[in-house]
Rosetta silent file (secondary structure, phi, psi, omega in degrees, C-alpha in Angstrom):
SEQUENCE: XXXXXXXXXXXXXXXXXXXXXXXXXXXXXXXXXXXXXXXXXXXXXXXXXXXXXXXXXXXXXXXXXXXXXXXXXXXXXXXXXXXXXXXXXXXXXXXXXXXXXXXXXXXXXXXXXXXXXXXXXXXXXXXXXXXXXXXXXXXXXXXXXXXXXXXXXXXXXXXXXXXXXXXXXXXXXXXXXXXXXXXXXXXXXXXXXXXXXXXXXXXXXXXXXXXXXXXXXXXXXXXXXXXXXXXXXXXXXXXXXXXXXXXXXXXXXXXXXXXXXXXXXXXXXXXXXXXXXXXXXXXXXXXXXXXXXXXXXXXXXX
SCORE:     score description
SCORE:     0.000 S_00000001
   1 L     0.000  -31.252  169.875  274.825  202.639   90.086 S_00000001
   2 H   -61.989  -33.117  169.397  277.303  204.493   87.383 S_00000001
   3 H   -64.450  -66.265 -161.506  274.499  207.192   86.691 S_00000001
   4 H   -60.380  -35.961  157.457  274.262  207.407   90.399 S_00000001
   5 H   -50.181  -51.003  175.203  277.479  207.577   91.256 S_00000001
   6 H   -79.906  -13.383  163.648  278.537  210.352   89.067 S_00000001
   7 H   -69.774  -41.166  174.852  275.526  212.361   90.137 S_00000001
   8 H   -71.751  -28.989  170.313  276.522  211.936   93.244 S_00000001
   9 H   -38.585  -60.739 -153.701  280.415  213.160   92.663 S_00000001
  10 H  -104.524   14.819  176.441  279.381  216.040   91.220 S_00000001
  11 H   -93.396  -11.009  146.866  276.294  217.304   93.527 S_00000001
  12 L   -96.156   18.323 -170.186  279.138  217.200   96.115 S_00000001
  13 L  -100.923   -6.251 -167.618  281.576  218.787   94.431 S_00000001
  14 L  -103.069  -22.744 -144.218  278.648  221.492   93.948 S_00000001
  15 L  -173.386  126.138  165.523  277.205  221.788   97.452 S_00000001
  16 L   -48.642  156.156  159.525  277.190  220.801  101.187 S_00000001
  17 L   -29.945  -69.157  176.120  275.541  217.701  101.868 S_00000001
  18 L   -35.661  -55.258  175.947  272.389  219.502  104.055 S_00000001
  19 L   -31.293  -44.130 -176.472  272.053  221.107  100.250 S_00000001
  20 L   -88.891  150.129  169.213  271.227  217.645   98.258 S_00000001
  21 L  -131.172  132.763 -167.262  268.419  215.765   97.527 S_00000001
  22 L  -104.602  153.199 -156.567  268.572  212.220   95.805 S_00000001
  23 L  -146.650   87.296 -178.425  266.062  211.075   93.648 S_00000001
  24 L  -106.858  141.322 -170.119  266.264  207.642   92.212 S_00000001
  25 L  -107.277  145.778 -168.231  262.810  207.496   89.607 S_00000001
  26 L  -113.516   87.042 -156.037  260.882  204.888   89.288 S_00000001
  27 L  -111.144  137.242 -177.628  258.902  205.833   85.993 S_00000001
  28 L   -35.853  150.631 -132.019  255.702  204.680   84.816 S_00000001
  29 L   -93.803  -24.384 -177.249  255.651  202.334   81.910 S_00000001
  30 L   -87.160  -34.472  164.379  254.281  204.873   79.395 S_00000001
  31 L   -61.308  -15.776 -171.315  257.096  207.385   80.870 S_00000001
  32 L   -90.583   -4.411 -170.254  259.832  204.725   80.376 S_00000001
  33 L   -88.339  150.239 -170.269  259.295  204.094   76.369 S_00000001
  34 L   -56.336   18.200 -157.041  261.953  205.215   74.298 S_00000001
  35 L   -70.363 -156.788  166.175  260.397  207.854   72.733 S_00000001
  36 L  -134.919  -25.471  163.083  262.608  211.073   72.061 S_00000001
  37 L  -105.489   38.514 -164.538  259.301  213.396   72.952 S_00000001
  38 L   -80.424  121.160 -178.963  257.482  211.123   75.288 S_00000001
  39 L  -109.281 -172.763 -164.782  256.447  213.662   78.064 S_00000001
  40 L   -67.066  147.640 -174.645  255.663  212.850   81.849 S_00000001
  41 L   -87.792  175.594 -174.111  252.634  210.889   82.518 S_00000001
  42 H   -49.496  -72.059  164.935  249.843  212.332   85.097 S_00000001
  43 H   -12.906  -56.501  159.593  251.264  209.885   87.245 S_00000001
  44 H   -53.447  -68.123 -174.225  254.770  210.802   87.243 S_00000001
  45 H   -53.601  -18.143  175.072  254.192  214.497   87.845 S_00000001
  46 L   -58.825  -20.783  170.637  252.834  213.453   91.040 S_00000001
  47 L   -22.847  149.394 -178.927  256.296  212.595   92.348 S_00000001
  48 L   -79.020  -30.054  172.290  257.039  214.727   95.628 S_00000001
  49 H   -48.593  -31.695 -171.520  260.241  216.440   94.121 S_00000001
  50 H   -51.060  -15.646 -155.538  258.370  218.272   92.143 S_00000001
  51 H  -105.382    0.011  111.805  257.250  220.737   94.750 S_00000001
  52 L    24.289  153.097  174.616  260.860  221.237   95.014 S_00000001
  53 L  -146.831   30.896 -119.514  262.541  224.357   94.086 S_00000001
  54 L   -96.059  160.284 -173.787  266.024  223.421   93.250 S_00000001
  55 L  -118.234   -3.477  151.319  268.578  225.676   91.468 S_00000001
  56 E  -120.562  161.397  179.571  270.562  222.668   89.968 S_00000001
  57 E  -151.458  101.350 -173.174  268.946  219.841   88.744 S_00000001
  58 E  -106.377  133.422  174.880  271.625  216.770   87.763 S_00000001
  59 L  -118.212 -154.593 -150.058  269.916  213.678   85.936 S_00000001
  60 L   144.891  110.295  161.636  271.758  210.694   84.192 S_00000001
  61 L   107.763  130.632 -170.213  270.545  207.709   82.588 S_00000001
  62 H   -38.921  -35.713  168.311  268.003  207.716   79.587 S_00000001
  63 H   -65.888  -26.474  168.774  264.761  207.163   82.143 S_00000001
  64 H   -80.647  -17.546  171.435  265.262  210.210   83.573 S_00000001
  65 H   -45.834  -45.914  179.485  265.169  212.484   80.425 S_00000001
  66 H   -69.336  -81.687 -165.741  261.351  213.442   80.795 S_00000001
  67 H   -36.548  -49.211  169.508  261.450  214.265   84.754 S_00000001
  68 H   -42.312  -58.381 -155.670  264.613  216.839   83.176 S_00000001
  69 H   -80.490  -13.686 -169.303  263.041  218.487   80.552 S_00000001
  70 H   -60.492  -53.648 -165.605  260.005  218.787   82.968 S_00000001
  71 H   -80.435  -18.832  173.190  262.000  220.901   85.207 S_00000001
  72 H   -62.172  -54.257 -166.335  263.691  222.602   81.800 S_00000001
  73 H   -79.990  -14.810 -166.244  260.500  223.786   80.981 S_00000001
  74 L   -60.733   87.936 -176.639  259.120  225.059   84.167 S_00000001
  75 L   -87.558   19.148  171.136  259.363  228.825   83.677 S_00000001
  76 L   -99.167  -19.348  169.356  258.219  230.054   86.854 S_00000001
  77 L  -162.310  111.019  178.286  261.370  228.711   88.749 S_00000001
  78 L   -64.652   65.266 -179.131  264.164  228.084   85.920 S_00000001
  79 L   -68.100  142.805  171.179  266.630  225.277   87.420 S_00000001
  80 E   -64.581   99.818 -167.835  269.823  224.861   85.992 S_00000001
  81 E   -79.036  160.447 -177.206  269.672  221.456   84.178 S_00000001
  82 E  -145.674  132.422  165.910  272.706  219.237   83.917 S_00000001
  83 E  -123.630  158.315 -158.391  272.630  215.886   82.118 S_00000001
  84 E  -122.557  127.406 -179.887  275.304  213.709   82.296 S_00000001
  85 L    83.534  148.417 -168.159  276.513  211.790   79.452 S_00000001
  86 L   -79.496  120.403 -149.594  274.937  211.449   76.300 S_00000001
  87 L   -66.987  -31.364  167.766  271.243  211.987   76.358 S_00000001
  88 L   115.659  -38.325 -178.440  270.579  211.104   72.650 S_00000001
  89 L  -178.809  147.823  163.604  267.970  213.235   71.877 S_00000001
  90 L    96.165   11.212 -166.321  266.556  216.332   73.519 S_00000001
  91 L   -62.614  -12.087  166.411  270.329  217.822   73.938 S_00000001
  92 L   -52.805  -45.005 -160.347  268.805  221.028   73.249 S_00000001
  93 L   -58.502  -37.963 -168.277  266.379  221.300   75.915 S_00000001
  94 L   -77.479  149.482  173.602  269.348  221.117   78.843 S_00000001
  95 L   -66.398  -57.639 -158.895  271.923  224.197   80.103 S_00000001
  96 E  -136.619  141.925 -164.346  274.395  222.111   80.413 S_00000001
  97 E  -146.111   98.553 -176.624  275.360  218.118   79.304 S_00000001
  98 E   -75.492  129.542 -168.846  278.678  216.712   80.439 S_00000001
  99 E  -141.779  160.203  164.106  279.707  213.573   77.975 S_00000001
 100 E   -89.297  168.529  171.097  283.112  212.116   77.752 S_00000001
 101 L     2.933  -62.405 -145.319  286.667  212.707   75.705 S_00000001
 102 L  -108.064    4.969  158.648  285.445  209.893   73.342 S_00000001
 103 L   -55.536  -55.555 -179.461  281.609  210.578   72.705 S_00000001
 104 L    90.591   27.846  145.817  283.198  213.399   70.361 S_00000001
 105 L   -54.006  155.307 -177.767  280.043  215.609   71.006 S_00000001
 106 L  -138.092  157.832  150.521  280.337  219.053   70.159 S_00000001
 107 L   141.664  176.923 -146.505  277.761  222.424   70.836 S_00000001
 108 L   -80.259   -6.731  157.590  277.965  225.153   72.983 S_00000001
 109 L   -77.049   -2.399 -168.481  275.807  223.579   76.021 S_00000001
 110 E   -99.720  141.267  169.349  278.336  220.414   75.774 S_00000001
 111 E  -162.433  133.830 -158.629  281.493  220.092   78.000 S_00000001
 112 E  -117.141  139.051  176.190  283.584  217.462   77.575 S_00000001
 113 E  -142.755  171.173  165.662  286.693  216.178   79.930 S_00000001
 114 L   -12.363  -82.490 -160.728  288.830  212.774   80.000 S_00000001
 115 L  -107.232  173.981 -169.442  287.621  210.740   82.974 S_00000001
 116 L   -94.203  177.015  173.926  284.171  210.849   84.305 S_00000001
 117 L  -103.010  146.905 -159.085  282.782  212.401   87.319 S_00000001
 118 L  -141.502 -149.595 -172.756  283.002  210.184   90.574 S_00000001
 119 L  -137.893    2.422 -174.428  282.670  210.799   94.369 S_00000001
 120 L   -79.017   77.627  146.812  286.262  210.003   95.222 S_00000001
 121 L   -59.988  133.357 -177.286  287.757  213.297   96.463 S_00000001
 122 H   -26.354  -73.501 -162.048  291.169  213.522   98.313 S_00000001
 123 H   -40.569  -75.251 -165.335  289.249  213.622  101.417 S_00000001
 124 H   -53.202  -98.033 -154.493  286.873  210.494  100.792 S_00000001
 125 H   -73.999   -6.109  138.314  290.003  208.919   99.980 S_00000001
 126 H   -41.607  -47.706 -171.989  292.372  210.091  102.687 S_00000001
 127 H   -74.148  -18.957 -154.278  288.994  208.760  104.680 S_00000001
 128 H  -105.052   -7.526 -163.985  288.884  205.181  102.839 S_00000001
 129 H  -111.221  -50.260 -178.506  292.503  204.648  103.620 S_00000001
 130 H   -46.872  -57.435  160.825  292.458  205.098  107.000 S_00000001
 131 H   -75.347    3.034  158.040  289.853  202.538  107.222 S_00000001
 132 H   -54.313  -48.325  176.362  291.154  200.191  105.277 S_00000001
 133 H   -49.387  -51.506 -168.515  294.121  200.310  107.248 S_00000001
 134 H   -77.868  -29.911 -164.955  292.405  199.528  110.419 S_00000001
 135 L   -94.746    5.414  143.755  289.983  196.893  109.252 S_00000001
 136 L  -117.269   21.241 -171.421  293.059  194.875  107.721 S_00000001
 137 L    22.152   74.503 -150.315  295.604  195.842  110.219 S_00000001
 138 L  -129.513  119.694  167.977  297.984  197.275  107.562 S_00000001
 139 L  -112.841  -68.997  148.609  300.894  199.634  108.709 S_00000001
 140 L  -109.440   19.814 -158.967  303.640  199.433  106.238 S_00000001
 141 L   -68.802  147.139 -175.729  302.714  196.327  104.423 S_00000001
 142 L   -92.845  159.557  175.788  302.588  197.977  100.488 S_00000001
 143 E   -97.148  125.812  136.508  298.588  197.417   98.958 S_00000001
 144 E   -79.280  129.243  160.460  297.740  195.757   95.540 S_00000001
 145 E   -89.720  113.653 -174.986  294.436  196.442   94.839 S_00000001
 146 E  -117.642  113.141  153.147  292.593  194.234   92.100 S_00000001
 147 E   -58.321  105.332 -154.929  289.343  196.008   90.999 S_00000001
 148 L  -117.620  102.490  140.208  287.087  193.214   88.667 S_00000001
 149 L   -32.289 -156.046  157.701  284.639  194.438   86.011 S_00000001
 150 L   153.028 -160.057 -150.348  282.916  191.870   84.179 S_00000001
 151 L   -62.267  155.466 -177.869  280.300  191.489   81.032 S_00000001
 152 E  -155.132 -163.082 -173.642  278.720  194.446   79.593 S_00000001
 153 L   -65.879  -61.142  163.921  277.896  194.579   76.072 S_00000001
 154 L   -87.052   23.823  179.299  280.649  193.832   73.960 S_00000001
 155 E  -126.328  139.095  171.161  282.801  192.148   76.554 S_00000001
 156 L  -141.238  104.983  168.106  281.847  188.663   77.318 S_00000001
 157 L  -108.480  110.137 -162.261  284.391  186.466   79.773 S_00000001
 158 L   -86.212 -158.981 -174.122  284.942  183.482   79.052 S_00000001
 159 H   -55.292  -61.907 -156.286  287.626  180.926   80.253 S_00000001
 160 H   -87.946  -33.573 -178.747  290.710  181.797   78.260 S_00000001
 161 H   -66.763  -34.612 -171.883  289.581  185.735   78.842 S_00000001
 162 H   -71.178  -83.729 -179.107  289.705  185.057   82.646 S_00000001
 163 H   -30.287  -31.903  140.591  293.045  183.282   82.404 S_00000001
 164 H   -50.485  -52.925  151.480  294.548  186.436   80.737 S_00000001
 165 L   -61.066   16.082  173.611  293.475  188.672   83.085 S_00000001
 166 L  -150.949   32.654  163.812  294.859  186.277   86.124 S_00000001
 167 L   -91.630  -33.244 -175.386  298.061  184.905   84.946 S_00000001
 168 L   -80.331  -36.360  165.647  299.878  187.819   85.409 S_00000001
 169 H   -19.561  -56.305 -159.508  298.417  188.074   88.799 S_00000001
 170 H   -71.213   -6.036 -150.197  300.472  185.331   90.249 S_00000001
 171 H  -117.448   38.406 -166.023  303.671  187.254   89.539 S_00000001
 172 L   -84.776  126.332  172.975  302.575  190.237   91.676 S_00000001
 173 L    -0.185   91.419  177.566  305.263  191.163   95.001 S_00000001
 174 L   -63.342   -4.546  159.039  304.891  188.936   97.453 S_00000001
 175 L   -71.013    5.780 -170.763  305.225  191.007   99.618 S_00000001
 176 L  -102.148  124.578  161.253  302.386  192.977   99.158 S_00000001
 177 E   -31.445   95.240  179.903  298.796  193.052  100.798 S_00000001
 178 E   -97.068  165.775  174.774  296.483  192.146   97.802 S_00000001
 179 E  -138.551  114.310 -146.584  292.902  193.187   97.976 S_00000001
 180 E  -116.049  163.054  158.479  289.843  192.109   95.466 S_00000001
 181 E   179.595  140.558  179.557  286.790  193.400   95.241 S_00000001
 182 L   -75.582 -171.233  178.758  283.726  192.171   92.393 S_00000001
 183 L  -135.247 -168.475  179.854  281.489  194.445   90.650 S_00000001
 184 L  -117.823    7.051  165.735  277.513  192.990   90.491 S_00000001
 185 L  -119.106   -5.493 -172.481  278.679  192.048   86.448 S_00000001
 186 L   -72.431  121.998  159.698  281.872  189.378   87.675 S_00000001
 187 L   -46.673  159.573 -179.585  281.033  186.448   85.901 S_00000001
 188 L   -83.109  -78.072  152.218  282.082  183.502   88.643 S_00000001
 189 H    21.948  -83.432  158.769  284.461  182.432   86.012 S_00000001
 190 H   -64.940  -88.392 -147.968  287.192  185.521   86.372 S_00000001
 191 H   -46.214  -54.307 -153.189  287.109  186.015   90.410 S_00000001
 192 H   -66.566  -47.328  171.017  287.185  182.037   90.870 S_00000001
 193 H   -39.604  -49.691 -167.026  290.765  182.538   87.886 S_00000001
 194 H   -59.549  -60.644  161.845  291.644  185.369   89.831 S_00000001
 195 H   -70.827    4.385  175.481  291.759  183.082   93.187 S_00000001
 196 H   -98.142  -71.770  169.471  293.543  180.275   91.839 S_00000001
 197 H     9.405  -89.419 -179.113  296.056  183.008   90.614 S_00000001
 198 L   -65.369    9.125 -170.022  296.614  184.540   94.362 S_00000001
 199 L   -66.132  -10.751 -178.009  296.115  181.441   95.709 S_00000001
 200 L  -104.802   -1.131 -177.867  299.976  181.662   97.231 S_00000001
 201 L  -104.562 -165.559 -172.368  299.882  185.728   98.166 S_00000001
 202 E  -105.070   74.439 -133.274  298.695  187.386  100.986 S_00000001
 203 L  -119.730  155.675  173.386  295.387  188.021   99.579 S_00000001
 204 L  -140.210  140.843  167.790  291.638  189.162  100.823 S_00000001
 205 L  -108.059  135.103  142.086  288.671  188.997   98.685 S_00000001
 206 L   -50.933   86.174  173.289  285.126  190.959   99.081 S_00000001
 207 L   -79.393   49.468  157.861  282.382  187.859  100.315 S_00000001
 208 L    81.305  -38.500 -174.353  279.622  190.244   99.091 S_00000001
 209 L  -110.697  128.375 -165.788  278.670  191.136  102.426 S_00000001
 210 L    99.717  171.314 -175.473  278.025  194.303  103.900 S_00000001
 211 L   -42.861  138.994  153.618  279.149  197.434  102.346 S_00000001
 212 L   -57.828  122.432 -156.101  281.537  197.330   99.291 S_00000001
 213 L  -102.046   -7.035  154.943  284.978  197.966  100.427 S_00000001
 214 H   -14.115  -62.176  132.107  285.807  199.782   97.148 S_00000001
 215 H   -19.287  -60.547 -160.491  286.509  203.166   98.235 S_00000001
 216 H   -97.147    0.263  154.231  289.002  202.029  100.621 S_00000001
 217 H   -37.425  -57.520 -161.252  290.723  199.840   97.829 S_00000001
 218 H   -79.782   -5.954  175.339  291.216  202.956   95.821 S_00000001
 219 H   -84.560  -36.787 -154.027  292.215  204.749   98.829 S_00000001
 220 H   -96.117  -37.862 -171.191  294.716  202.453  100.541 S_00000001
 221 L   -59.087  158.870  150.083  296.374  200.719   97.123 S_00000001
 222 L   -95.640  -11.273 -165.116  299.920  201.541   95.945 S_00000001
 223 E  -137.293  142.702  164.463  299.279  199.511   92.936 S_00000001
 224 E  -125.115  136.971  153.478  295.781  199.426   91.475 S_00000001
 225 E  -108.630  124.757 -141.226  294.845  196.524   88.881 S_00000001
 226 E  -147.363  145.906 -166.353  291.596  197.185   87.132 S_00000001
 227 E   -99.454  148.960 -178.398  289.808  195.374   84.368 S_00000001
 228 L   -78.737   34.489 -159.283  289.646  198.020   81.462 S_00000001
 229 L   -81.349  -39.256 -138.464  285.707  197.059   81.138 S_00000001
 230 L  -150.038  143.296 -173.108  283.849  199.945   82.672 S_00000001
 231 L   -82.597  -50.258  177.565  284.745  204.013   82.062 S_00000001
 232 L   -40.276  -86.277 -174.310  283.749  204.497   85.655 S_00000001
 233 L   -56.211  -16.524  172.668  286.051  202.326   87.521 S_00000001
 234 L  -118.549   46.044  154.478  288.964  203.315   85.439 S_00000001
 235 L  -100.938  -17.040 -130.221  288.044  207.620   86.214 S_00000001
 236 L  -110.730   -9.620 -173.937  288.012  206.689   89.532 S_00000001
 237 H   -77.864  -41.754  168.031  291.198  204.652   89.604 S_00000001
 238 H   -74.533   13.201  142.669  293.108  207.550   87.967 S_00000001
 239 H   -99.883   17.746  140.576  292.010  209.671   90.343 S_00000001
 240 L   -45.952  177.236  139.546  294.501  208.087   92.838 S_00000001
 241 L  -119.904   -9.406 -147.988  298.121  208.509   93.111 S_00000001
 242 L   -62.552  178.026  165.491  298.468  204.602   93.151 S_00000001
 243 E   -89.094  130.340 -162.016  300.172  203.080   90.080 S_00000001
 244 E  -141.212  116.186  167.209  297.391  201.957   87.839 S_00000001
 245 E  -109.029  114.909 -142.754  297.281  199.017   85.605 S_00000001
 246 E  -120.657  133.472  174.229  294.669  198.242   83.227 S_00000001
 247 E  -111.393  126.037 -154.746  293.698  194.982   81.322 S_00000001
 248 L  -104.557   82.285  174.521  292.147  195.315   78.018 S_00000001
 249 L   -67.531  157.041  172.246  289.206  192.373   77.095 S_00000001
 250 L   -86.315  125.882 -160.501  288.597  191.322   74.608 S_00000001
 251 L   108.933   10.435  169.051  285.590  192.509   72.398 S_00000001
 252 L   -85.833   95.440 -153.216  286.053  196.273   73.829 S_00000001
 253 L     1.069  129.674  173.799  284.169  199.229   72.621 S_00000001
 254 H   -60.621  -56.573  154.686  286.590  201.514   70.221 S_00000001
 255 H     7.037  -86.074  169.398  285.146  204.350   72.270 S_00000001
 256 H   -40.272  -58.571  172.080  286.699  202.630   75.376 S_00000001
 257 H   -63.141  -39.193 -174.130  290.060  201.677   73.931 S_00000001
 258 H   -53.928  -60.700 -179.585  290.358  205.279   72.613 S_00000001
 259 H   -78.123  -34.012 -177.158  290.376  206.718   76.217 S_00000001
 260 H   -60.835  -33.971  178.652  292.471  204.023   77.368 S_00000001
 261 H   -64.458  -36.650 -176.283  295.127  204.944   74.423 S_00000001
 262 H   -96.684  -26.050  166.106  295.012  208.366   75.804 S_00000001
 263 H   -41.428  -31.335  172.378  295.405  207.810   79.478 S_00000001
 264 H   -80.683  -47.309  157.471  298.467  205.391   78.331 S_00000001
 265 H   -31.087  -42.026  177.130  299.881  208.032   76.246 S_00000001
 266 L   -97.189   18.698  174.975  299.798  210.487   79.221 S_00000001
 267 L    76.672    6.260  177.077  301.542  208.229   81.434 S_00000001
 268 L  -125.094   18.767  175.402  298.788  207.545   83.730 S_00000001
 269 L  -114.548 -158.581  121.838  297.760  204.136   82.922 S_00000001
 270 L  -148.249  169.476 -174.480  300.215  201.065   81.779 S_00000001
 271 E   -98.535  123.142  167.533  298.820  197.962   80.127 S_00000001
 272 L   -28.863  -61.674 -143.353  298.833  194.735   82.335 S_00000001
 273 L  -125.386   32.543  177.376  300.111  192.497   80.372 S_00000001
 274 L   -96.186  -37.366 -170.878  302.878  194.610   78.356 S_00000001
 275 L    97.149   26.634 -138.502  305.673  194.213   81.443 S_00000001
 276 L  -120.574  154.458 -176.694  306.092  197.577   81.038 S_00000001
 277 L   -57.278  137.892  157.633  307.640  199.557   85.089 S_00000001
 278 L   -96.668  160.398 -162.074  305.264  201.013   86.829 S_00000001
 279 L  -132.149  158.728 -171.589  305.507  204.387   87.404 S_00000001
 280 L   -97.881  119.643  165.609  304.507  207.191   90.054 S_00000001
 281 L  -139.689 -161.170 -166.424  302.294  209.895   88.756 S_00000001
 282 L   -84.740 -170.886 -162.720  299.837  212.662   89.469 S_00000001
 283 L  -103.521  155.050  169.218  296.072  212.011   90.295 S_00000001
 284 L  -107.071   85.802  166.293  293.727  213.043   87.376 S_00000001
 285 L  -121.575  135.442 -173.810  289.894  213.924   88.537 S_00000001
 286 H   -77.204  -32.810  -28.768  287.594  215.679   86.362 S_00000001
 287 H  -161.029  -73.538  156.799  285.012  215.983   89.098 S_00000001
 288 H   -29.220  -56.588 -162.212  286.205  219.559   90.027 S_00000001
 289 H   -87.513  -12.979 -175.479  286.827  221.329   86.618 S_00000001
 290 H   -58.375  -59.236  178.334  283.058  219.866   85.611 S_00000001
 291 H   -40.169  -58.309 -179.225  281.936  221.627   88.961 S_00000001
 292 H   -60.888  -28.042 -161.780  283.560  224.871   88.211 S_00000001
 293 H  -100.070   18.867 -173.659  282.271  225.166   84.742 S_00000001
 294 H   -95.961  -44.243 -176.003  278.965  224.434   86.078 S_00000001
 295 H   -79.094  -36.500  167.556  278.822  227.150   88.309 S_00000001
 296 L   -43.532  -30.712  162.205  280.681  229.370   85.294 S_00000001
 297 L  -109.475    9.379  167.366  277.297  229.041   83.401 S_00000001
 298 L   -88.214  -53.344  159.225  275.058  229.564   85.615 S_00000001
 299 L   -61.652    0.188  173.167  276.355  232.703   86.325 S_00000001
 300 L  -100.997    6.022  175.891  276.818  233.861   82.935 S_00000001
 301 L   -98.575  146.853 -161.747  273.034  232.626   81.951 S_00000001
 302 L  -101.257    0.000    0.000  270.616  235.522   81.014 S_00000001
């Protein structure tokens, strides 16, 4: 969903709606091995996109790398390719390959920004707040938002990590609306910490069902609390205006702390558990300047 999601940010930051076509690939077992030249099987090319004619072409996520260069190579109708993030091998083959701050890639098809690309645009969140609003009958009541991460590779949360990330919880305004919502990685573990925490606020949790109310977190919060776990969720948080507070587990990629160090530096994070004011700033989204510099090389390619 993080590949998809940022494909989707920036094919609408690119395009009317009518304009897109979504693709998620399903690729045959000999297309899926790990190979750095592995090309498409027969199979594969049969996919229906192919017959396609598209004049961008955004992939994302390592399974998708053949079905890319396929359309890279296709010299009777050249699409502009865009891969998102780092592909690993084959960085050649693509026009253009957006990676973040802290990959540290360099080469003249590479463009690099902060935060990631997301789908949260003023509008869509001008849109997310209004419902939020309605569906929790919220007028001036202020919003806490708690966004929840949970294990990925070098984060694992255990008991005492949960309790660190919900302790502070308890000492949040009471006067404030809080609002949770899980990821498909929360461990039981945190969210059950997290409700013993709030068990005294004025609090709503996500039961899983029906659409993920996410979007109208980040639209509706004045305060967002976010576990610093996932690159995604803390682009998309900073692309607010809320106040945004970030909790740092333990066991997290230097990569990760490295953009969190600069986002703190520039005033548009604070750390959870420092005590430190929160403060009102501007919204940051890369989403835009990706877009323009997308369209900036297409017209300048010969």
């Amino acid at each position: 969903m993080g590949d998809l999601a940022q494909c989707r940010g920036l094919a609408s930051e690119l395009t009317e709606p009518d304009h897109i076509r979504e693709q998620v690939v399903t690729p045959n077992w000999l297309t899926a091995l790990p190979l750095p030249n592995m090309p498409l099987s027969a199979v594969d090319r049969q996919q229906d996109f192919f017959a396609l004619n598209p004049d961008i072409i955004i992939a994302s996520g390592r399974r998708t790398i053949p079905y890319l260069k396929a359309f890279a190579e296709n010299v009777a109708k050249k699409a502009f390719t865009v891969f998102l993030k780092d592909p690993r091998h084959s960085r050649e083959t693509f026009d253009f390959i957006w990676a973040p701050n802290h990959d540290g890639m360099a080469g003249s098809n590479i463009y690099s920004t902060l935060t990631a690309p997301h789908t949260y645009s003023k509008t869509v969140l001008k849109r997310r707040k209004a419902a939020a609003k309605l569906r929790h009958k919220i007028t001036n009541q202020p919003v806490t938002g708690i966004i929840l991460g949970g294990n990925s590779g070098s984060v694992k949360w255990n008991e005492l990590l949960s309790i660190l990330f919900a302790a502070p919880l308890a000492q949040i305004d009471p006067t404030h609306k809080i609002l949770v919502t899980a990821s498909r990685r929360t461990p039981d573990i945190l969210l059950n910490a997290v409700k013993i925490s709030l068990e005294h606020h004025d609090n709503w949790f996500w039961d899983g069902e029906g659409e993920n109310p996410y979007g109208e977190i980040l639209g509706v919060s004045d305060h967002l609390i976010v576990t610093g776990d996932s690159h995604n969720m803390v682009s998309e948080a900073v692309a607010t205006s809320a106040a945004v507070s970030v909790f740092r587990p333990k066991g997290l990629h230097t990569k990760l702390n490295g953009f969190l160090d600069e986002l703190e530096t520039s005033g548009h994070i604070r750390n959870l558990n420092d005590g430190s004011e929160l403060k009102s700033r501007q919204p940051i989204n890369a989403t835009p300047e990706i877009a323009v510099e997308i369209i900036r090389r297409m017209n300048t390619r010969s």
